[in-house]
C-alpha positions in Angstrom: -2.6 -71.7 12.8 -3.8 -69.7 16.3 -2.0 -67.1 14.8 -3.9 -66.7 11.6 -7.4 -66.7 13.5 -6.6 -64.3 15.9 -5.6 -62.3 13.2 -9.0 -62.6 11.5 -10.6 -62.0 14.7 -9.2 -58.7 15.0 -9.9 -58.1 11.6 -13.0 -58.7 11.9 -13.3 -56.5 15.2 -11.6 -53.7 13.1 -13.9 -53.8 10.2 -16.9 -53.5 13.3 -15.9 -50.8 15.0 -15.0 -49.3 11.7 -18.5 -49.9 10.6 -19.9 -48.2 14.2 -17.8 -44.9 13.8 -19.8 -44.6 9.8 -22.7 -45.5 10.8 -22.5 -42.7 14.0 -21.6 -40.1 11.6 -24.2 -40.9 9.4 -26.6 -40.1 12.0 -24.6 -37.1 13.2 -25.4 -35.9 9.4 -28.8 -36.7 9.4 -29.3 -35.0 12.9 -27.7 -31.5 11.3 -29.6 -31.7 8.1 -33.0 -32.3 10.2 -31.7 -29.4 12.2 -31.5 -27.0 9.4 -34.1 -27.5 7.7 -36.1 -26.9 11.0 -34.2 -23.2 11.5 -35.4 -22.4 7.7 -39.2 -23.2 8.3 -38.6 -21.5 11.5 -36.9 -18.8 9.8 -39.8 -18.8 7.4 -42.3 -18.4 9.3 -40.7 -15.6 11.6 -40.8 -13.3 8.1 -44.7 -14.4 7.9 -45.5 -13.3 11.9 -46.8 -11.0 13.0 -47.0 -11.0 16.8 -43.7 -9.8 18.4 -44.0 -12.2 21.4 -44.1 -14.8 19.1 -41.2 -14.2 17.3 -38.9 -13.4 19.9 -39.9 -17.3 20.9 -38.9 -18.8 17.5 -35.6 -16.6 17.6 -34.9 -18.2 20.9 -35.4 -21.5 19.2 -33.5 -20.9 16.5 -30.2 -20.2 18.9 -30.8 -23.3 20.8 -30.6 -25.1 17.6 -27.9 -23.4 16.2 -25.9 -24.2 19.5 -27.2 -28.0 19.2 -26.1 -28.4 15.6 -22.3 -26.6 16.7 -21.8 -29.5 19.2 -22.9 -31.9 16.8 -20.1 -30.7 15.0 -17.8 -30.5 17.2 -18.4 -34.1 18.3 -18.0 -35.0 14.5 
């Protein structure tokens, strides 16, 4: 009888952490897909600028993200 409920108990702990890695890279997802579409508007409005300084900001940006969004992948 002990036997059976520690079995369900670690089930049970299973099916948890199981549930905690899925809902981690459901966020992870969510993260990159905010990500990118933050580099297109980004992206977009770099074709639409006109001052230099400005753009040479956004471009920075744009490789912090781009890093950002590589270690989110490589932690998936």
């Amino acid at each position: 009888m002990k036997l059976v409920k520690i079995y369900e108990k670690v089930k049970k702990y299973l099916s948890l952490i199981e549930d905690k890695q899925e809902i981690e890279k459901k966020k992870i997802k969510k993260l990159q897909e905010k990500i990118e579409d933050k580099i297109s508007k980004i992206e977009q409005k770099i074709k639409e600028l006109n001052n230099i300084e400005e753009k040479e900001r956004l471009k920075k940006e744009i490789i912090i993200l781009k890093e950002f969004k590589k270690q989110l992948k490589n932690k998936k």
